[in-house]
C-alpha positions in Angstrom: 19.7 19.3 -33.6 19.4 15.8 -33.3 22.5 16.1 -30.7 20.9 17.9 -28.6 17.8 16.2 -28.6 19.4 12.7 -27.5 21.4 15.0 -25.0 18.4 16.4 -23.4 16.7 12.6 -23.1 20.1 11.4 -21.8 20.2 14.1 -19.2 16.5 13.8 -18.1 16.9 9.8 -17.8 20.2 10.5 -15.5 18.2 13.3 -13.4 15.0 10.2 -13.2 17.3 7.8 -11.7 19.1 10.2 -9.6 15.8 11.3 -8.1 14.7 7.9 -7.9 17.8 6.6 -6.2 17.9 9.7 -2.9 13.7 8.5 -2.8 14.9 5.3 -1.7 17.7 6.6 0.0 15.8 9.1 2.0 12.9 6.8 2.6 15.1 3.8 3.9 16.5 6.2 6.2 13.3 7.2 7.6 12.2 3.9 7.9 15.2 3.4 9.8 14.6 6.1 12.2 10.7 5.2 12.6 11.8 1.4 13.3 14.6 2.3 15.8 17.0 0.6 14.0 19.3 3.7 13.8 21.8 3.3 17.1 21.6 5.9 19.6 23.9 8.9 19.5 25.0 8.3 16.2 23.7 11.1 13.2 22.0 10.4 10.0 22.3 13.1 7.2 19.6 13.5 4.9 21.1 15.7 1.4 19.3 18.6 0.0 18.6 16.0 -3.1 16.9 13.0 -0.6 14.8 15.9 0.9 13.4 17.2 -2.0 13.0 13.7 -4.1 10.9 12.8 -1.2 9.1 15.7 -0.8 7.8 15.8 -4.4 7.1 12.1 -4.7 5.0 12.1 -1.4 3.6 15.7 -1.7 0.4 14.5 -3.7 0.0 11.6 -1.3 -0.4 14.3 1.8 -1.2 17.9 0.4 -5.0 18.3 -1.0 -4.5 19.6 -4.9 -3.6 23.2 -5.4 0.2 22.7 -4.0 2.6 22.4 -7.4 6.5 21.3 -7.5 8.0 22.1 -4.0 11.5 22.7 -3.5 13.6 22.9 -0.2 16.8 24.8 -0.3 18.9 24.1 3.5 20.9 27.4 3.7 22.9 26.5 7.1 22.4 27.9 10.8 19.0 25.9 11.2 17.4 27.8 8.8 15.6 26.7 5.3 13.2 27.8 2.9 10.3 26.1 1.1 9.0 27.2 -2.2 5.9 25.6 -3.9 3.0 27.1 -6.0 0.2 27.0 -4.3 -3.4 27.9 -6.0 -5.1 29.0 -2.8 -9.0 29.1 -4.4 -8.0 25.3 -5.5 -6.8 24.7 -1.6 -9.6 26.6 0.0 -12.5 24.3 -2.7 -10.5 21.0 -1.2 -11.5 22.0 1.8 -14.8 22.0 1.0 -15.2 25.8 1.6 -16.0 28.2 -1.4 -13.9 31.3 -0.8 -15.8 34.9 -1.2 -15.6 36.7 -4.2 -12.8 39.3 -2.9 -10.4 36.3 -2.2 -11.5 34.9 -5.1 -10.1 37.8 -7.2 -6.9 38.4 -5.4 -5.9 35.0 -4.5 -7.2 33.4 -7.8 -4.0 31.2 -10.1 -1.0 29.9 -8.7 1.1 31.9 -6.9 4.7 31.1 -5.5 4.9 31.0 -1.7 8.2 31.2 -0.2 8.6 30.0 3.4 11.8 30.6 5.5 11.7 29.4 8.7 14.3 28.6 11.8 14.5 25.2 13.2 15.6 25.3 17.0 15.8 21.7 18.3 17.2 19.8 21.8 16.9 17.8 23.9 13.8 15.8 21.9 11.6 18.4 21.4 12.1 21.2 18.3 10.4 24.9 17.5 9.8 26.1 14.0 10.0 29.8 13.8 9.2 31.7 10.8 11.3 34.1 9.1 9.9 35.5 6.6 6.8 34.2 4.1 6.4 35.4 0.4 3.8 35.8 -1.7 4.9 36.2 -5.4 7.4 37.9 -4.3 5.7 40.0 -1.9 6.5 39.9 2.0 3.7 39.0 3.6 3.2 39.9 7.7 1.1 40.7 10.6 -3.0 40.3 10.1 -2.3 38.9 6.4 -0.1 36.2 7.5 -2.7 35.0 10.2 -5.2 35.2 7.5 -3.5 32.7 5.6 -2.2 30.2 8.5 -5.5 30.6 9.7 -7.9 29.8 6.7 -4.8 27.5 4.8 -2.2 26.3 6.8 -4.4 24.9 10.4 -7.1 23.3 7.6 -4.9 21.4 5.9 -1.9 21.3 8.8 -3.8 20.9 12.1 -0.9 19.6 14.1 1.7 22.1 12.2 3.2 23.9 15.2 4.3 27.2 14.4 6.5 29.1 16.7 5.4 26.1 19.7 7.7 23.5 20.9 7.0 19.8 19.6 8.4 16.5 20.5 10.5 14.9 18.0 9.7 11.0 17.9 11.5 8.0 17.4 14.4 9.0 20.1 15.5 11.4 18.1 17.2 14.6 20.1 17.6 17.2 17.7 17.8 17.9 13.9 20.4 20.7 12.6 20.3 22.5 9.2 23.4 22.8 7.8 23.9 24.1 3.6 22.5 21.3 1.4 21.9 18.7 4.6 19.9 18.2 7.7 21.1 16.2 10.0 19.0 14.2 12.6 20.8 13.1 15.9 19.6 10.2 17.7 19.4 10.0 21.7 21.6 8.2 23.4 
């Protein structure tokens, strides 16, 4: 039993400094990007790993509490999900706003929200289109999905474009998903 034990530590300290290494990976490569120091045409990849290591270490920094452990999975063809759980009474108190006792019921706990969405990016500008958003597993559409990008998303998100054109920055020109990477290309 001991084994295991000192197994388990060994493995967790080698996943810490992993994650800890594709933060500062990913994060000198932003800072790259937002400083123009990356040369034009040339592409930067950014791994599955960097992506979520930076997500979860900058998450409580940007998101209002309420929004647990988020995880991005890059399946390929500009398309990519992100999971989280997301307590939507706890996000809808951050805001200041008490929700009514019917969302209070139903929405009540942490829930795990699935996001799939389609990137489609040129020529500087990109458009995020949604595929398909779950709610603990249930598909959520139409009215209900307004609801929540309504009442959660534009709160907390105001500039979140959904389904609108948006200007990348920094001279980039486009960003392509492919399995386990993005890839950002630079102007030239």
């Amino acid at each position: 039993m001991r084994g295991f034990t000192v197994a388990c530590v060994l493995l967790f300290a080698f996943t810490s400094l992993a994650s800890k290494s594709d933060y500062v990976s990913v994060k000198r490569k932003f800072q790259q990007i937002e400083k123009h120091q990356v040369k034009p045409g040339s592409r930067v990849s950014i791994s599955t790993a960097e992506l979520n290591s930076y997500i979860q270490a900058e998450l409580p920094e940007v998101a209002p509490s309420g929004i647990r452990q988020p995880v991005v999975v890059m399946h390929g063809n500009d398309t990519a999900t992100g999971r989280a759980l997301i307590d939507f009474v706890k996000l809808r108190k951050a805001q200041g706003k008490s929700p009514n006792w019917i969302l209070s019921s139903l929405l009540q706990g942490e829930h795990e929200v699935a996001v799939t969405a389609h990137v489609r990016s040129h020529s500087g500008t990109a458009t995020v289109d949604l595929q398909k958003v779950e709610v603990a597993g249930v598909p959520i559409s139409g009215s209900a999905l307004d609801f929540l990008i309504q009442n959660y998303l534009r709160p907390n998100y105001p500039d979140a474009k959904i389904g609108r054109p948006f200007e990348l920055k920094y001279n980039m020109d486009r960003i392509e998903v492919a399995p386990g990477t993005a890839y950002v290309y630079m102007k030239n």
